[in-house]
C-alpha positions as CSV (number, residue, x, y, z in Angstrom):
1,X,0.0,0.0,0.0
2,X,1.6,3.8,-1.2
3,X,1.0,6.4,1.4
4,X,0.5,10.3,-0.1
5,X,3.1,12.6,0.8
6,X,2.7,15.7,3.2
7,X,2.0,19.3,2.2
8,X,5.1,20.9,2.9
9,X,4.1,23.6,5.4
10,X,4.9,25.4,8.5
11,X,4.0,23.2,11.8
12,X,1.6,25.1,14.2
13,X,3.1,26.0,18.1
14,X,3.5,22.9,19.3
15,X,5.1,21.2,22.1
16,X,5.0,17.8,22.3
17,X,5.9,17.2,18.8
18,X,3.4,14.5,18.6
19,X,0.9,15.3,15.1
20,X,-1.7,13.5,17.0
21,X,-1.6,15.0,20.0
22,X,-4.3,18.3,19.9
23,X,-2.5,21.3,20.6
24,X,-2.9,22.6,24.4
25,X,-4.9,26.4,23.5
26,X,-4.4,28.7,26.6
27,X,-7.1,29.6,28.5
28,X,-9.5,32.9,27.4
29,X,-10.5,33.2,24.3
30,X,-8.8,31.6,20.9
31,X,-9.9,32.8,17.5
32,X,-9.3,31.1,14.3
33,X,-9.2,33.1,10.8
34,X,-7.8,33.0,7.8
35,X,-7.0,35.9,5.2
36,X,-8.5,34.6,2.2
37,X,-12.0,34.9,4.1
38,X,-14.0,38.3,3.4
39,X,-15.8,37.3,6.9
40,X,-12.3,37.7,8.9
41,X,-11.1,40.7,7.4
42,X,-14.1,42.1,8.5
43,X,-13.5,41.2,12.3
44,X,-9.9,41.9,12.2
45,X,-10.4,45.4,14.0
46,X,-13.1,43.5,15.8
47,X,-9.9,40.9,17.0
48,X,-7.7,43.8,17.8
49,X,-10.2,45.5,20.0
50,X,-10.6,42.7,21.7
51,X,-7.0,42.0,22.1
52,X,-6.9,44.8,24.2
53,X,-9.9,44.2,26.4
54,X,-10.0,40.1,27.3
55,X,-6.9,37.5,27.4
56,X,-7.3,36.5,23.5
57,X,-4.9,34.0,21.4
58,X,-5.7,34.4,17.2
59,X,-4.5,31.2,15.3
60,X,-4.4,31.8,11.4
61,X,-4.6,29.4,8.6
62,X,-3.2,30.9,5.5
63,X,-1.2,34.0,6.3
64,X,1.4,34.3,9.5
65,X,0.7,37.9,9.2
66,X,-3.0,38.1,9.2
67,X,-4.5,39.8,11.0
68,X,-2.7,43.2,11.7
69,X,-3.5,44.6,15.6
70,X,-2.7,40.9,16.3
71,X,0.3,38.5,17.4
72,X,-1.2,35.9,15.7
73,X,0.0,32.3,16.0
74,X,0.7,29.6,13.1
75,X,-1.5,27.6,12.4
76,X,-0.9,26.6,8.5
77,X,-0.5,23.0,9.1
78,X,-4.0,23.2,10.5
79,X,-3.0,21.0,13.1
80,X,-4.9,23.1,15.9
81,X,-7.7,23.5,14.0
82,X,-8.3,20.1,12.9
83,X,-7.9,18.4,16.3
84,X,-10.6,21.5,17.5
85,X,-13.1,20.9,14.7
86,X,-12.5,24.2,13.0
87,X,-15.6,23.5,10.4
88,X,-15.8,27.7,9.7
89,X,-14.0,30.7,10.1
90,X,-13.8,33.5,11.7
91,X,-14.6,30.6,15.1
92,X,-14.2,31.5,18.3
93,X,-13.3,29.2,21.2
94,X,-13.9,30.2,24.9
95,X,-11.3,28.2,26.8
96,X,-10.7,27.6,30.5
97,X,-8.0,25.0,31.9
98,X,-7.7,24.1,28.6
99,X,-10.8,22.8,28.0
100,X,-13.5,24.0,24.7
101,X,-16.3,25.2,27.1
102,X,-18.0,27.1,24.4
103,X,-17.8,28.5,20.7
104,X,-18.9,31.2,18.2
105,X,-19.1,31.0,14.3
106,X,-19.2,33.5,11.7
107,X,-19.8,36.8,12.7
108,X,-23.0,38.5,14.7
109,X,-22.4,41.3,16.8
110,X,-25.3,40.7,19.2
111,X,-23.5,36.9,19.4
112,X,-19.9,38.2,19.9
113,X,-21.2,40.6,22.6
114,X,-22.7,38.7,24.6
115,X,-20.4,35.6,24.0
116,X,-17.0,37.4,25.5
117,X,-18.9,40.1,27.7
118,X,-17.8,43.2,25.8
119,X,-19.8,45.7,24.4
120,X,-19.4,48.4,21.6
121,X,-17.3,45.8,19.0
122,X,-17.0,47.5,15.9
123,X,-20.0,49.9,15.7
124,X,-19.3,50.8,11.8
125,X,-19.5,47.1,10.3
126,X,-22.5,45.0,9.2
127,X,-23.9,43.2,11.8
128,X,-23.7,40.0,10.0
129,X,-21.4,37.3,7.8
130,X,-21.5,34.4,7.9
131,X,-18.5,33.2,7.5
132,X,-16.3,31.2,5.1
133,X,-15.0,27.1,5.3
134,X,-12.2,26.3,7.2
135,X,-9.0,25.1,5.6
136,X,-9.1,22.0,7.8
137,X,-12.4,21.1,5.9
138,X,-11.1,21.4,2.4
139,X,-12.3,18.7,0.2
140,X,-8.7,19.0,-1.1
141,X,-6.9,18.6,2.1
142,X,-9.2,16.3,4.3
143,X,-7.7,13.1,3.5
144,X,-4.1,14.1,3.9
145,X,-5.1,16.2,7.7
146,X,-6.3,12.3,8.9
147,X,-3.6,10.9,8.0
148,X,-1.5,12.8,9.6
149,X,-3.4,14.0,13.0
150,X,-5.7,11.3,13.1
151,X,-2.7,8.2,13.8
152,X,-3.2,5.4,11.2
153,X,-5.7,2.8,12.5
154,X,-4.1,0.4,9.6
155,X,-2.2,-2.7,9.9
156,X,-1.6,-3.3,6.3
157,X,2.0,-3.5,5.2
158,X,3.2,-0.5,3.5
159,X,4.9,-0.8,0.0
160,X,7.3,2.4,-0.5
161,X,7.4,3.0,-4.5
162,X,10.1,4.6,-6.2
163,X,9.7,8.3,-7.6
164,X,10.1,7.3,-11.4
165,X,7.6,4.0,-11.0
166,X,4.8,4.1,-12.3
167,X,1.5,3.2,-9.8
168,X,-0.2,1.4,-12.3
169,X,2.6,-0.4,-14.0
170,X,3.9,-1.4,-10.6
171,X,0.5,-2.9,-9.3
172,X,0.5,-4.9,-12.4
173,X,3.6,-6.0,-11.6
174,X,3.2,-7.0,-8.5
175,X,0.6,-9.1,-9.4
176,X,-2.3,-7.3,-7.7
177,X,-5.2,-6.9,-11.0
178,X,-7.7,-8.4,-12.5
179,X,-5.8,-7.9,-15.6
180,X,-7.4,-3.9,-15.7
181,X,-5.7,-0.9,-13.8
182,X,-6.9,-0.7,-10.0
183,X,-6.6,2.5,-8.0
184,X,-3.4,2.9,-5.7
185,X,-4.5,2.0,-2.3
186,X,-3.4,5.0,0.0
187,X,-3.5,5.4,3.2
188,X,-5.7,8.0,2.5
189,X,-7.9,6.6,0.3
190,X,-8.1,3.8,2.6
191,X,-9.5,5.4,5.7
192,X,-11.9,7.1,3.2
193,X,-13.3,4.3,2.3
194,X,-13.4,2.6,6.2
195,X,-15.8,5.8,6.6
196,X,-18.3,3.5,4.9
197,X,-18.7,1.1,7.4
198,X,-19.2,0.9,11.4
199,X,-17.0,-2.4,11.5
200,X,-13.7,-2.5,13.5
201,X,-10.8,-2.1,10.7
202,X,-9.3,-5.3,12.1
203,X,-12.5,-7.2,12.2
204,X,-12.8,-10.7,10.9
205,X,-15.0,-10.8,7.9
206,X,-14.4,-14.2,6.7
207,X,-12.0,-17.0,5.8
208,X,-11.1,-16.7,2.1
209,X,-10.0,-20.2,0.1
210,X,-8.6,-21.0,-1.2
211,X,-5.4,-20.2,1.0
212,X,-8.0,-20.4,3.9
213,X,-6.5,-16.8,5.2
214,X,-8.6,-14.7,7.2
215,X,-9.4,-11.2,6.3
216,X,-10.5,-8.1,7.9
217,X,-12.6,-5.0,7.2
218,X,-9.2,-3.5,6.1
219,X,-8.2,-5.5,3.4
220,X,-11.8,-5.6,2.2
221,X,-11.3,-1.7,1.8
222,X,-8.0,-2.2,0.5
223,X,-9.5,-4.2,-2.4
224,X,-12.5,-2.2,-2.8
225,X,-10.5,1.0,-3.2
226,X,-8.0,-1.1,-5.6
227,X,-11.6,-1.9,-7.3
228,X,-12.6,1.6,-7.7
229,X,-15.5,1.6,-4.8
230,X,-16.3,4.9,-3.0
231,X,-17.2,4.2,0.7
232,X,-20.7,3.7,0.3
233,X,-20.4,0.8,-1.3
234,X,-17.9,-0.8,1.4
235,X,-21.0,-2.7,3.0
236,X,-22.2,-4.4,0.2
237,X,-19.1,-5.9,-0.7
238,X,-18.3,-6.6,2.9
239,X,-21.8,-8.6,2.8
240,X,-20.0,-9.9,-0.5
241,X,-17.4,-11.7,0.9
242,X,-18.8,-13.0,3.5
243,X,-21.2,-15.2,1.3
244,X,-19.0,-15.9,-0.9
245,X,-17.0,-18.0,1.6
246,X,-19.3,-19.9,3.2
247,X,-19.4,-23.5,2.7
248,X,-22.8,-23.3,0.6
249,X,-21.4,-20.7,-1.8
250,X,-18.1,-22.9,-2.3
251,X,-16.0,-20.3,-3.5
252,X,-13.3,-22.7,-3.5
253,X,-15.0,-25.2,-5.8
254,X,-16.1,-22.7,-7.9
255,X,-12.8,-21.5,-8.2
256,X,-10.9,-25.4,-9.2
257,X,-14.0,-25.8,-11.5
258,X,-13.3,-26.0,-15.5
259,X,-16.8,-24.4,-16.0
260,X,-17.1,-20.6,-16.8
261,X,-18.8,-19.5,-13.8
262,X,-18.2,-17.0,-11.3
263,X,-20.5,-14.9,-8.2
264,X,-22.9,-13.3,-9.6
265,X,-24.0,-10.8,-7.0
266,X,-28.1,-9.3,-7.1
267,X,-28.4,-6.3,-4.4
268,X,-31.8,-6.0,-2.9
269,X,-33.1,-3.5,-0.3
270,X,-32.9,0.6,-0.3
271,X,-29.1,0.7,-0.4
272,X,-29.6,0.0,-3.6
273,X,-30.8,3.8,-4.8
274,X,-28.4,5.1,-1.7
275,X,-25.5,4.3,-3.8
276,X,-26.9,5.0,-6.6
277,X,-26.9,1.1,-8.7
278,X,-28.4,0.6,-11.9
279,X,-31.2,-1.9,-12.0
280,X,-33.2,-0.4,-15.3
281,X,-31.6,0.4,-18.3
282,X,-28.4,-1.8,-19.2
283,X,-28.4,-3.2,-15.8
284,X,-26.2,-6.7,-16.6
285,X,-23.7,-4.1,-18.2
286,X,-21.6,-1.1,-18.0
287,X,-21.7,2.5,-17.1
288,X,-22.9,2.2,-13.2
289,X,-20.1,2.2,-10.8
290,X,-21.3,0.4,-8.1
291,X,-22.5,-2.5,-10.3
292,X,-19.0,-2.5,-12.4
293,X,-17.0,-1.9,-9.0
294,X,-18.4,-4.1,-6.1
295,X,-18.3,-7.5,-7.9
296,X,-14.6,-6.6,-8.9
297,X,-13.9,-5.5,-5.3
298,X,-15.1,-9.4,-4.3
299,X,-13.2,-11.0,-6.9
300,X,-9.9,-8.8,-5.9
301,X,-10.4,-10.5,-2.4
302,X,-10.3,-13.7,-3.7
303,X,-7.3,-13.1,-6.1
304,X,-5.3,-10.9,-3.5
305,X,-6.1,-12.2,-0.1
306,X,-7.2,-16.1,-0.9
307,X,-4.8,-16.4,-3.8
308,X,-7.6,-17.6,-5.8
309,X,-5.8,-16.6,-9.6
310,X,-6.1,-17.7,-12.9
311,X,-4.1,-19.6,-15.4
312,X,-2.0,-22.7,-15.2
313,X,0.1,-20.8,-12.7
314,X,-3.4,-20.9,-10.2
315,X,-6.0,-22.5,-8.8
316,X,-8.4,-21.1,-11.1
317,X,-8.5,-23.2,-14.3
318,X,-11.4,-22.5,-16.1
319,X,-11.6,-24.1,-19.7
320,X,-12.9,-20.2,-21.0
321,X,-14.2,-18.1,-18.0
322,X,-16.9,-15.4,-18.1
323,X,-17.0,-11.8,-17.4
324,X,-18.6,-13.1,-14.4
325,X,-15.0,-13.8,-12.9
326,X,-13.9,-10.0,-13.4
327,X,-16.7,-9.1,-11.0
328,X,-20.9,-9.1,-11.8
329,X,-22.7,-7.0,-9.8
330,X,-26.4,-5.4,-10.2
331,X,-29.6,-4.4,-8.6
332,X,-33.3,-6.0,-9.0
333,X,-36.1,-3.2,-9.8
334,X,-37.9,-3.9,-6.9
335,X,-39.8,-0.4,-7.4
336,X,-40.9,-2.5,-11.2
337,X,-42.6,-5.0,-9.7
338,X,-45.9,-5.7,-9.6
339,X,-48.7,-6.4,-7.2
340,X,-48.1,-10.2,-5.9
341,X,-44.1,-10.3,-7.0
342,X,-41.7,-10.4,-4.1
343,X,-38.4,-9.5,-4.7
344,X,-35.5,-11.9,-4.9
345,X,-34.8,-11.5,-1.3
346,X,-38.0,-11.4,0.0
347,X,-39.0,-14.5,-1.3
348,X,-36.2,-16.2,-0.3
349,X,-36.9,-15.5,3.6
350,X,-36.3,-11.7,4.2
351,X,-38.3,-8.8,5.0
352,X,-39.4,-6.0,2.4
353,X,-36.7,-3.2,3.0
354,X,-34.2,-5.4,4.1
355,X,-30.3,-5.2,2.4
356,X,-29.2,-7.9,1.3
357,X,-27.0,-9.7,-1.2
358,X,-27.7,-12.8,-3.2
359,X,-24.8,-15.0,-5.1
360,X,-24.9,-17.2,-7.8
361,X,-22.6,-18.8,-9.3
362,X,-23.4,-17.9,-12.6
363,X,-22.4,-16.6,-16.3
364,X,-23.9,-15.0,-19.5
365,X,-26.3,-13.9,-20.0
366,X,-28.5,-15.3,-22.9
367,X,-31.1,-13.9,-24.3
368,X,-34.6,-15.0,-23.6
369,X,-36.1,-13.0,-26.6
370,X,-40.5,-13.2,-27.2
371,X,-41.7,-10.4,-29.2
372,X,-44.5,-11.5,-30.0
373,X,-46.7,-13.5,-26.8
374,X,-49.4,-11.5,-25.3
375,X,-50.7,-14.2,-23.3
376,X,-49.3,-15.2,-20.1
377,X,-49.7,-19.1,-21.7
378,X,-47.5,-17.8,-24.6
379,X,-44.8,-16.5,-22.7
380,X,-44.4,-19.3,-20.1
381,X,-43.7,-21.9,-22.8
382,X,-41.3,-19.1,-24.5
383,X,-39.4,-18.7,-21.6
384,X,-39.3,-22.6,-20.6
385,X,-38.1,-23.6,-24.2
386,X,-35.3,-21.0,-23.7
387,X,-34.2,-22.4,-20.1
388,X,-34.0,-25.6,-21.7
389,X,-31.6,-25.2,-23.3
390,X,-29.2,-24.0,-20.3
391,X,-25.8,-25.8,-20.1
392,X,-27.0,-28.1,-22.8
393,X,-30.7,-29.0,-23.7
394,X,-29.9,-32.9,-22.9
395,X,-28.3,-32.3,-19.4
396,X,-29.9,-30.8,-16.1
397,X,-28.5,-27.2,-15.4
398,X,-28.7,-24.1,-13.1
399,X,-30.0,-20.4,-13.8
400,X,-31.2,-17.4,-12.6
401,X,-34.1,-15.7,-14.8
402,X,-34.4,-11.9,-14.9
403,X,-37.5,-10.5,-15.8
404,X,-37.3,-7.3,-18.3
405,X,-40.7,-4.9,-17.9
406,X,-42.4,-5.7,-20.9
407,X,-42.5,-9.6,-20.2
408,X,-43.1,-8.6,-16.3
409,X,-46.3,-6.8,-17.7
410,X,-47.9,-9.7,-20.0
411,X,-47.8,-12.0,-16.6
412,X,-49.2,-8.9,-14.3
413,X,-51.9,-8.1,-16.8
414,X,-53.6,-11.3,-16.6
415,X,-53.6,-11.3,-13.0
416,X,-51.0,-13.5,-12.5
417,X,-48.4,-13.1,-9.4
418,X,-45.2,-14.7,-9.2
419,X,-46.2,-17.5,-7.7
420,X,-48.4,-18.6,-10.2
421,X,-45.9,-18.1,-12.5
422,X,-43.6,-20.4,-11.1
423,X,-46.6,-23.1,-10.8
424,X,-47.1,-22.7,-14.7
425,X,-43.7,-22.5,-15.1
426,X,-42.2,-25.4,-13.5
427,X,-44.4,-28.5,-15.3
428,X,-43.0,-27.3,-17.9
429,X,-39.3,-27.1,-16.6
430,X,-38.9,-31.4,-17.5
431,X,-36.6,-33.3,-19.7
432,X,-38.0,-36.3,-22.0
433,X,-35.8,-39.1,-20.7
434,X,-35.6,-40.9,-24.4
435,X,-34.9,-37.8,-26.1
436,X,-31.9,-36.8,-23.4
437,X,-30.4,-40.2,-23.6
438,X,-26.9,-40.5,-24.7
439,X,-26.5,-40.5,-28.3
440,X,-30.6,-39.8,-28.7
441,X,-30.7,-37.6,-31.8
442,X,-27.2,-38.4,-33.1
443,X,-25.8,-36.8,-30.1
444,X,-23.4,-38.5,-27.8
445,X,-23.9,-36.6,-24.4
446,X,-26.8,-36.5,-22.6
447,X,-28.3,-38.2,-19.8
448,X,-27.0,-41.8,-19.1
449,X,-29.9,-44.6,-20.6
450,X,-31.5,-45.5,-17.0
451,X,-33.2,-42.5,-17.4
452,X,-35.1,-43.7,-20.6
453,X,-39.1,-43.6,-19.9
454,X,-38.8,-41.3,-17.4
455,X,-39.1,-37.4,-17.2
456,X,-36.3,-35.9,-15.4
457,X,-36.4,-32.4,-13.9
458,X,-34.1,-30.1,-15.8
459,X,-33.6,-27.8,-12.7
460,X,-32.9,-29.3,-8.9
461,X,-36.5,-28.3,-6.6
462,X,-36.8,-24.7,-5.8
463,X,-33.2,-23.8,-7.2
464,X,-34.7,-21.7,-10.1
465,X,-34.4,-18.3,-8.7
466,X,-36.8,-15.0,-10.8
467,X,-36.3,-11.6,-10.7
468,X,-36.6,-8.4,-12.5
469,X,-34.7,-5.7,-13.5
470,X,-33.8,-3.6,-17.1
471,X,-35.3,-0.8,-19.6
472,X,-38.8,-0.6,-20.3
473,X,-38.5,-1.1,-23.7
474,X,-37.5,-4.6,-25.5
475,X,-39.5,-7.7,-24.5
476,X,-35.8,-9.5,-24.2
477,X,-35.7,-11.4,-20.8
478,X,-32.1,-12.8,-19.8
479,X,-31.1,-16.5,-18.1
480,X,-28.0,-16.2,-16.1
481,X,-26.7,-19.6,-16.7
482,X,-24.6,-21.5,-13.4
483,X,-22.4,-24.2,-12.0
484,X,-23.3,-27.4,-10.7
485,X,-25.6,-26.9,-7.5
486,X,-26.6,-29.2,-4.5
487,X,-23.4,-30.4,-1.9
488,X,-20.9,-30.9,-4.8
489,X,-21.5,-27.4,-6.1
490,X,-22.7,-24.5,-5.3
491,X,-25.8,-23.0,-3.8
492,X,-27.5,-19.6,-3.7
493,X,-27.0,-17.5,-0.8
494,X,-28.7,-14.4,0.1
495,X,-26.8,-12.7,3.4
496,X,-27.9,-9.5,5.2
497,X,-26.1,-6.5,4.1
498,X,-24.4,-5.0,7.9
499,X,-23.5,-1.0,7.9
């Protein structure tokens, strides 16, 4: 991990040398100003006056100088006014045995007045500003001002780079990607991104395979920065992780397979418009940053942390892959469905409103295209011919279907909920045990010949998850196709999302 360098700027008074430590202020009252703020050069006189009247210390954040009638003190590594919560200047402390026992913003002479007991401040100004943003609130500077006052709350191992290396070119390098460019991880942007959650940075999330190594809330942000997450999103992929390496996910064994799958991951629940996914319009693709980021972030877990990589060199030996295994993340349109549709979650045992994740170990997708049915009937054998065909139309298989809006609406429209869907659906879900023999049809695989006479379910009971997401227009459903399920596999999960 790269750490930013420091400003290079004069240290403010102070005596234990210690960048953590908050500055002792001395006892009356301590004013906090800048020169670039209109507000301040207004109450300069105002500060001078006072100077004269009550025990008063002035700490400026851009200028030694400023203000004139003053001694002012140096305060342009903002160290005092970030360990005092400076959030605006002009700010006035009232101090006693060094303790904040109260504080003024901006300026009001009424307020001012009253708040040092002096009367007659500056008769010939306005008789309010409000004031301007302190320098130890700058968007710019924030990041850098934790680092150094707040003391690093990080464990990670820190990776010094040369001057002439290049960031990117050295992560490659190092063997830290996906195979795209990830974002430098430092400390910084790393305590940024802890912000998201209210976990412990050191905090066990899970055991990640297939190194069986456990990892904590810091390396999970580590990744997710590396993945290009903003805070935010922190939770889900926290929520990520942990699925994924549970025994009924079988990360692992979805890693060793030759198959192309990889976790699929479907957000449900109002974090899903707090971070702003995609669950309409090009919702399995690109464009959204959470959906391209928090899959990636999981996947960068499993390379970095678990050692689960690719190639002949790794663990992970799939014959051709999927985009699934760079990281597939979206959200189902819960506000889309209709009357007597539970969303994925929901209907898989939690409450409306809940965040959660589900995972599938899936890849794809394939079209499920009907233009044409207007009758629930219709669409129901459209959409079973289609999953069919998963994995190969003689063998049983696993899928997730995903409703698009137009097909949602032939099925609402006739009155039909989702669980009379599935009831219409799932007679129809069967394989012909002649016709998926081996070699039936001139086709050598299929199902082995005991199975002749018999009709053979082409998905395991229940294991067929629905939902709905994308555009409005285009009747063009999608089947997320997936890995071998049941105790050799993997299962569906769907885990509670934990701020």
């Amino acid at each position: 991990m790269t750490t930013d360098a420091h400003p290079t700027t004069p240290p403010a008074d102070r005596s234990d040398g210690d960048p953590t430590v908050a500055p002792v202020l001395p006892d009356g009252f301590v004013a906090v100003v800048k020169a670039e703020c209109p507000t301040c050069v207004t109450v300069a006189p105002v500060l001078a006056d006072l100077a004269g009247r009550v025990p008063l210390t002035v700490y400026t954040q851009d200028d030694p100088a400023f203000p004139p009638g003053v001694t002012p003190l140096n305060d342009t590594d903002l160290a005092v006014s970030w360990h005092h919560g400076i959030d605006t200047v002009p700010t006035v402390l009232r101090v006693a045995g060094g303790a904040v026992e109260g504080r003024i913003e901006g300026w009001h002479r009424a307020t001012w007045e009253s708040f040092t007991g002096q009367t007659g401040l500056a008769p010939t100004s306005s008789d309010f500003s409000p004031g301007c943003g302190s320098l130890s609130v700058d968007p710019n500077l924030t990041d850098t001002l934790a680092v150094r006052f707040g003391g690093s709350r990080l464990h990670g191992r820190r990776v010094e780079l040369a001057t002439l290396e290049d960031e990117a070119e050295a992560m490659f390098d190092r063997g830290w990607t996906d195979g795209l460019p990830v974002v430098p991880p430092t400390e910084a942007r790393v305590l940024r991104m802890l912000e998201g959650t209210s976990r412990g940075p050191q905090d066990v999330v899970a055991i990640v395979p297939p190194a069986l190594v456990p990892v904590t809330v810091e390396q999970v942000a580590i990744n997710a920065v590396m993945a290009g997450c903003k805070p935010g999103y922190l939770p889900v992929v926290l929520a990520a992780v942990e699925a994924a390496c549970t025994d009924r996910f079988n990360i692992h064994g979805l890693l060793c397979t030759l198959w192309f799958s990889g976790p699929v991951v479907i957000v449900n629940g109002p974090i899903r418009n707090e971070i702003g996914m995609n669950a309409l319009k090009n919702a399995l693709g690109q464009g959204n940053r959470a959906n391209s980021t928090i899959g990636r972030a999981l996947q960068l877990v499993v390379r970095n942390i678990g050692g689960g990589r690719p190639g002949y060199g790794g663990i992970d030996r799939a014959a051709l892959g999927a985009p699934s295994k760079v990281g597939w993340c979206f959200a189902e349109d819960e506000e889309g469905l209709p009357a007597g549709w539970p969303s994925l979650s929901v209907e898989r045992g939690f409450e409306p409103g809940q965040n959660t994740v589900t995972l599938f170990a899936g890849h794809g997708p394939i079209a499920a295209v009907d233009q044409i049915s207007r009758t629930p009937e219709s669409l129901t054998r459209s959409l079973a011919a289609q999953l069919l065909a998963v994995g190969h139309p003689k063998l049983p298989g696993e899928a997730m279907l995903i409703l698009t809006p137009e097909h949602r609406r032939v099925l609402a429209e006739a009155g039909w909920t989702k669980a009379r869907f599935r009831e219409e659906l799932e007679p129809l879900l069967f394989l012909d045990g002649d016709a998926a023999q081996r070699g039936a049809g001139g086709i050598e695989e299929g199902l082995p010949n005991h199975f002749a006479g018999r009709k053979v379910p082409k998905f395991r009971k229940d294991s067929l998850m629905i939902m709905g997401a994308g555009g409005d227009a285009g009747a063009f459903s999608a089947v997320i196709g997936g890995w071998v399920g049941g105790a050799m596999g993997s299962e569906p999960i769907t885990h509670p999302i934990t701020k």
